[in-house]
N, C-alpha and C positions, 0 to 999 in steps of 0.2 A: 452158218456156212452159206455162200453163193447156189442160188438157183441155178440149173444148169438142164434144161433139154434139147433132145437130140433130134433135128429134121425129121430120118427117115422114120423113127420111132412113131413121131407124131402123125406123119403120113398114113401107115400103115395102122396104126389105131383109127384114123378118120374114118379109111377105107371099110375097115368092122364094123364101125359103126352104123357106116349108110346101108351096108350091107343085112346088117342084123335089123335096123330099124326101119330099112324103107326108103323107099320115096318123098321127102318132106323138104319145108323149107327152113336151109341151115342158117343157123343164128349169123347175124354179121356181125363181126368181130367189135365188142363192145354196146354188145346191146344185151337188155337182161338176158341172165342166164336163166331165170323163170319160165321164158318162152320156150326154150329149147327143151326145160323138163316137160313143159306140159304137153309141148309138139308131138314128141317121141311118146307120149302116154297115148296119147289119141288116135296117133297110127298105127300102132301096137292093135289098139281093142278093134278099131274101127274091123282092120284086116280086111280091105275089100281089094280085088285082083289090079293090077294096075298094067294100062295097053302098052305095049310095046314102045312106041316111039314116043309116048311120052317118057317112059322110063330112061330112055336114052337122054332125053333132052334133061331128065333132072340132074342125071345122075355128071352131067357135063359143068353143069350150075354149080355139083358140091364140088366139085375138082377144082372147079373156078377159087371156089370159098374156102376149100383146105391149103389152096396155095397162098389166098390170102394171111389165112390164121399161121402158117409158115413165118412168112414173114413178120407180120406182127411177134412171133414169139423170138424170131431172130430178134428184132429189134430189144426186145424185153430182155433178150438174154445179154446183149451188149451191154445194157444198162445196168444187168447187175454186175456185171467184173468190175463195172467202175466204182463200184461201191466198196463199204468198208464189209469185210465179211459179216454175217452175222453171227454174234455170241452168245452163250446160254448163260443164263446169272450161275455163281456157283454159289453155294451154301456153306457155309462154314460156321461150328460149332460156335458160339459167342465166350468170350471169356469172360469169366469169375474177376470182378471190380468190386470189391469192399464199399458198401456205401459212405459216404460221405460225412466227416464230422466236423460240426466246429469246432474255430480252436477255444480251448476252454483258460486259457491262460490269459492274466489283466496286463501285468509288467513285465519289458523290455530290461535286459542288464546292458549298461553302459557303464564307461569308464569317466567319473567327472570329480576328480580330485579324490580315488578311494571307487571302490567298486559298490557301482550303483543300481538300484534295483527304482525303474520308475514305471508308474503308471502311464500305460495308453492314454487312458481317461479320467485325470486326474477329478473329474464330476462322480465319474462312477467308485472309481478306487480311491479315495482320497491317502495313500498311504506312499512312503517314500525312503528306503532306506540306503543308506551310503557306511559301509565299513573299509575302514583303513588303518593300516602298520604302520607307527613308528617305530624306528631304532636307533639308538644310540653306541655306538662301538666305540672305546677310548681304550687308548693306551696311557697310562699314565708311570711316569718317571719321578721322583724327587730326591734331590741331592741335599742334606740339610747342614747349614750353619750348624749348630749345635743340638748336642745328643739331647741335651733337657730344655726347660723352661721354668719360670717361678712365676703363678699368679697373684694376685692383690690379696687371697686367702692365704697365701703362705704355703700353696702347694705344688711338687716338682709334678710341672706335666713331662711326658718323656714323649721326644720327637723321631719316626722314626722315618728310614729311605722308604723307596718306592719304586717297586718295578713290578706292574701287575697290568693285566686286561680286565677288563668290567664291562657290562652293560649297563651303564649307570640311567638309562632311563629306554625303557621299551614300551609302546604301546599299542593299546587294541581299540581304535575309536569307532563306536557306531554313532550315528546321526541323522537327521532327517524330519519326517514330520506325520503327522497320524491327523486323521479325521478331518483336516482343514491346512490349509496351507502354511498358514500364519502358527497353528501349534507345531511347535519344534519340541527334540529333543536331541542329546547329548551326552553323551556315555564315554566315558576315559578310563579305561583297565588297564593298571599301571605293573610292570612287571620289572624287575632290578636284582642285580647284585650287589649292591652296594649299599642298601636301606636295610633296614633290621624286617620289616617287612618286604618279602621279594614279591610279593601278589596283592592288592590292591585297589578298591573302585580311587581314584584321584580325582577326576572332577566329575558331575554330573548333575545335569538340570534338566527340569521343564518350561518353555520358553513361552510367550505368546507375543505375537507383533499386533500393537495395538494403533499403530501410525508409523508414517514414514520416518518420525521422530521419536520414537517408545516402543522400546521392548523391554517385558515384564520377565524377570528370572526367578525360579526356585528352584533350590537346591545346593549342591555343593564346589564353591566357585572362589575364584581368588579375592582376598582382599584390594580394592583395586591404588592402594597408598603410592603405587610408584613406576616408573614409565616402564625400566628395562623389567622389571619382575609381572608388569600386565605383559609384558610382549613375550608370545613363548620362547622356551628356548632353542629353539627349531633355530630363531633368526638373530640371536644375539651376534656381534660384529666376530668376537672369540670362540675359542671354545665353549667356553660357556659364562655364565653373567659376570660380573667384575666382585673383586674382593667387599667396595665399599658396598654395592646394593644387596649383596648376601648378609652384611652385618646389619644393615637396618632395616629391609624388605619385613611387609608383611606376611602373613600366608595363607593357607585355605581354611574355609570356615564354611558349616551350613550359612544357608541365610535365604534372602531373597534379593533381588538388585533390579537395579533400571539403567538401562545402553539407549542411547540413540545421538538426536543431534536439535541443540538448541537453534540454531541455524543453517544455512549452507556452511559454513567453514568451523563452525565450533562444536563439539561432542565433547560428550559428558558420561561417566561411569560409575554410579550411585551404590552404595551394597550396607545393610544392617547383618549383623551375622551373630553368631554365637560368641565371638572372641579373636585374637588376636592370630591366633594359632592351634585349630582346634580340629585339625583333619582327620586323628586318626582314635578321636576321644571319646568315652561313649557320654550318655548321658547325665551320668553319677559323678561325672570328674570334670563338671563346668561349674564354673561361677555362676551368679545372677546377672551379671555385668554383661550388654552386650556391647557388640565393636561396629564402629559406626565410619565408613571410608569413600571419598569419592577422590575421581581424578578429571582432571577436565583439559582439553586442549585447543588448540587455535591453530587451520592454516589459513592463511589468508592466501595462500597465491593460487598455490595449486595442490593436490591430494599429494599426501608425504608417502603415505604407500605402508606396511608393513615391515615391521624389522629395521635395521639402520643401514645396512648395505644399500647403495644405488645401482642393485642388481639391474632395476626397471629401466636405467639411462635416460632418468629424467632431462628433454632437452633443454628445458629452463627453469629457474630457480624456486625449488619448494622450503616452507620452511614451517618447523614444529613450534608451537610455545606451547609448555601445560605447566599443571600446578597441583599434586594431590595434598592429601590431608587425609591422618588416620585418628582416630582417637578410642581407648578403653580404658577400662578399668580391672584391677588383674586383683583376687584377693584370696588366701588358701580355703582349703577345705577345711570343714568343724574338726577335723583331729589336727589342727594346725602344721599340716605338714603341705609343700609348696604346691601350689598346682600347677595342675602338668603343663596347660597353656604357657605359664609361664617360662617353663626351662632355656624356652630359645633368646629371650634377652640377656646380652650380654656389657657389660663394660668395656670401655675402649682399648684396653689390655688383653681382654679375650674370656675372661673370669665369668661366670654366668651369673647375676647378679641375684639370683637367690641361694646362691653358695655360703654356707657360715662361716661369717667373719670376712665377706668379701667386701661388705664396706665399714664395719665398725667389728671389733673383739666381741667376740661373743654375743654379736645379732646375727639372727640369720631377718632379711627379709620376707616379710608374710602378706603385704601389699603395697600396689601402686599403680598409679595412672599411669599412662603413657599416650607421649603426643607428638607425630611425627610428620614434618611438613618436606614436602619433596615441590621442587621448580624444574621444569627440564627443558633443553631447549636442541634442534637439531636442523641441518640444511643436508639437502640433495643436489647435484647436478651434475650433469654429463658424467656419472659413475662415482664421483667424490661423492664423500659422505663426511659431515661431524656431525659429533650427538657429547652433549652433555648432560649431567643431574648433579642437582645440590642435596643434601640430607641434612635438616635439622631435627634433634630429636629432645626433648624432655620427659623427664623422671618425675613426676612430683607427686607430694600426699604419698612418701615412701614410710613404712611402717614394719617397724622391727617386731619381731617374736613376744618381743616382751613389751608391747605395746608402745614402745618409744619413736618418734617422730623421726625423722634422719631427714638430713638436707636434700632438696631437689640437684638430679645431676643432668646435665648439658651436655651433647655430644654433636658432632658435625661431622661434614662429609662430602665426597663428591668424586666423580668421575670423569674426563674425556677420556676422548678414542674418535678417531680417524681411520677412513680407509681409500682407497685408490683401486678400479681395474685398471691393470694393465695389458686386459686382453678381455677385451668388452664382454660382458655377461660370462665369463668365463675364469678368472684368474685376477684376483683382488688380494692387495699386502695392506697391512692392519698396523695400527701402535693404539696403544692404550694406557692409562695409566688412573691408578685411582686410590684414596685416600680415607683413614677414619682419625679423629682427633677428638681427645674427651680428657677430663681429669684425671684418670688413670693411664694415660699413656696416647701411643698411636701408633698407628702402622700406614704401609704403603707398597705398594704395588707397582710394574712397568712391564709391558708384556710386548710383543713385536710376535707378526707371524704371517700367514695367508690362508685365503680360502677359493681353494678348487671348485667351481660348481660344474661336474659333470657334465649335464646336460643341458648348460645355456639355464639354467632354471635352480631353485629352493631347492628342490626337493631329494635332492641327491649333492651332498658337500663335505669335501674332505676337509678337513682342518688342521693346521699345526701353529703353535706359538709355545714362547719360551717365555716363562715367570719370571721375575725374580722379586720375592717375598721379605719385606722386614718385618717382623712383629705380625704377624696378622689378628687381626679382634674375632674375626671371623674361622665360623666352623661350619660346617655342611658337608656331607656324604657325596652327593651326589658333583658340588662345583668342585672339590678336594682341596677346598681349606681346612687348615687345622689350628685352633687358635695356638697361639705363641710361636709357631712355628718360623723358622729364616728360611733360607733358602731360593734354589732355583728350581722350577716344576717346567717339567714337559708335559706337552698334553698333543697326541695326535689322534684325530677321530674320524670316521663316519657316519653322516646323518644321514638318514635317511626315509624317507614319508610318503607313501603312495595308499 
């Protein structure tokens, strides 16, 4: 708070003072105040009578001197109003603050194709994990030429309509990498309605990148024999893969494989494995034979991209050439009944070829090689797409039950399909068509439709095309072929991958 004295106050205390203390000489304003105590001490003790007129004459001096110091205090007091008042600190109780902790946490979750778990510090935490859902939603329709069928066995298959929902392929993929950047890994939990198995490991490896040219796989991985069945089915042009590459495709098999790139524009896809077909087998139901498959391709202009749509609106002209090659050897088990690998080869009528009496009276076959060569060739640009594959396949060193030799069979094949946006990255119409031809017969295929992509993007696509089926060779659960089957199939789906 502001100082604040009062004239008369001060006057009338000077006046005490001189009175009480005497005759002396008063301090002059701003001189020690030392003086003045030890003044007044000394004429206190002294106490000697003091004459008359000098007394007057002092006591005139302090009058002088109290109106000085008057002044003076006037002055002082002016000086403080102009001031900021003065304040007292106040005290206040401190509050209760939790000390402090680091954060104790490595990795950040991000969203980078699949919900991502990554390292700060990828030096400290070497670890990285990515989980993501596929779904496959279909509706499928089939209206059939005819109730039956008759195979090259001599047996009536019965063909039946079709009006049902399925999830014919769902999945739970984890991925990423441990310990170093370069080891990867890859995990595919496959869940379905439509497989005799609804739950699943489908693919799954351990990976290492050993060059910007070689990555090392083990585990369990597709046969790599043919373009549209390496490429998933996320991005096939249709609903799903075409009639001919379901009858010839390889499929999944332990093993170990090698991915990279012989040069800037040519990659290669190497794989030794168990078999032809041995996904769901244990180890009691494999041959000795293993299967031995690579695919290789060429772009020379510009990167073809993934899948066959020109979703990416390639501005100038990309283009694919490849060429696999599969080879095994397939032979029964010691109680000579077929192995399992084997069930999925079929004859070009639809007939499973170790069916008895599917190529001679009273053989059933008990072994044989097989060797399948695929060419495929595809262009991109401004949203157009064509993609083709050819499929040649041989039989040979085929061996009946009863030890007898059976002639080597020949089978061919092949696929186009086209597409068009007509509403750029967004709305794409389809045709396709495709073919199998062998000594037992053949069938054929012609499909028209489109595909919706949601969001400018893969990862969300509806789909719809209309079949129309002669003879098909081809059987699979999941594409909804049925051998022997005519007909026209609907198929409208939702894919979708995040």
């Amino acid at each position: 708070m502001g100082i604040r004295w009062h004239h008369s106050a001060i006057h009338w205390f000077s006046v005490l003072a001189l009175t009480v203390i005497g005759p002396g000489t008063a301090p002059i304003a701003g001189a020690e105040t030392d003086d003045l105590v030890t003044g007044s001490a000394s004429t206190q003790l002294s106490a000697e009578p003091i004459a008359e007129g000098a007394g007057q004459s002092e006591l005139s001096d302090a009058m002088s001197r109290i109106r000085e110091l008057e002044t003076l205090v006037a002055a002082l007091q002016a000086e403080s109003l102009n001031r900021a008042p003065l304040t007292l600190p106040t005290w206040e109780e401190p509050r209760y603050q939790p000390p402090s902790q680091l954060d104790p946490s490595t990795h950040d979750g991000v969203y980078d194709s699949g919900w991502t778990w990554r390292p700060r510090d990828p030096e400290a935490s070497p670890f990285e994990l990515t989980a993501g859902l596929h779904n496959q939603f279909r509706y499928t329709g089939f209206a059939r030429d005819e109730a039956t069928s008759v195979d090259s066995a001599g047996n009536v298959r019965e063909i039946n309509n079709r009006n049902d929902f399925n999830i014919n392929r769902g999945r739970l993929v984890f991925s990423g990498y441990a310990f170093d950047e370069d080891l990867r890994f890859y995990s595919n939990i496959d869940y379905s309605t439509v497989t005799s198995n609804p739950i699943q490991l489908l693919l799954g490896w351990i990976s290492f990148r050993m060059s910007d040219r070689l990555s090392i796989h083990l585990g369990l991985g597709k046969l790599p024999g043919t373009w549209e069945w390496t490429e998933t089915s996320r991005y096939t042009l249709g609903a799903d893969r075409t009639m001919a590459t379901t009858f010839f495709r390889p499929s999944i098999t332990a093993g170990m494989w090698a991915k990279g790139k012989l040069t800037d524009d040519v990659s290669y896809h190497v794989l030794v494995g168990n078999g032809f077909n041995t996904l769901s087998l244990q180890a009691s139901e494999l041959d000795t034979q293993l299967a031995y498959s690579a695919l290789s391709w060429w772009e020379p202009l510009e990167e073809f991209g993934r899948g066959f749509s020109d979703i990416e609106n390639h501005p100038s002209l990309a283009i694919r050439l490849g060429q696999g090659l599969t080879q095994t050897g397939n032979s029964s088990s010691s109680n000579a009944d077929p192995a399992a690998e084997q069930t999925v080869i079929r004859l070009s009528d639809g007939t499973r070829l170790i069916e008895p009496n599917a190529i001679a009276p009273g053989v059933t076959v008990n072994a044989f090689d097989i060797w399948l060569y695929s060419a495929h060739f595809g262009v991109k640009r401004r949203g157009f797409s064509f993609s083709s594959e050819v499929f040649l396949r041989w039989l040979r060193n085929i061996e009946g039950d009863n030890g007898t030799m059976l002639p080597s069979l020949f089978d061919h094949g092949f696929f186009v399909q086209g597409g068009a946006f007509v509403i750029p990255q967004t709305l794409e119409l389809f045709a396709r068509a495709s073919q199998v031809n062998g000594e037992y017969g053949s069938g054929n295929e012609v499909s028209a439709g489109f595909n919706w992509h949601l969001f400018n993007q893969r990862s969300a696509r509806f789909t719809f095309d209309v079949t129309s089926i002669d003879d098909s060779p081809a059987q699979q659960s999941r594409t909804g072929y049925v051998a022997g089957e005519s007909g026209t199939l609907f198929r409208s789906q939702l894919w979708t991958f995040f």
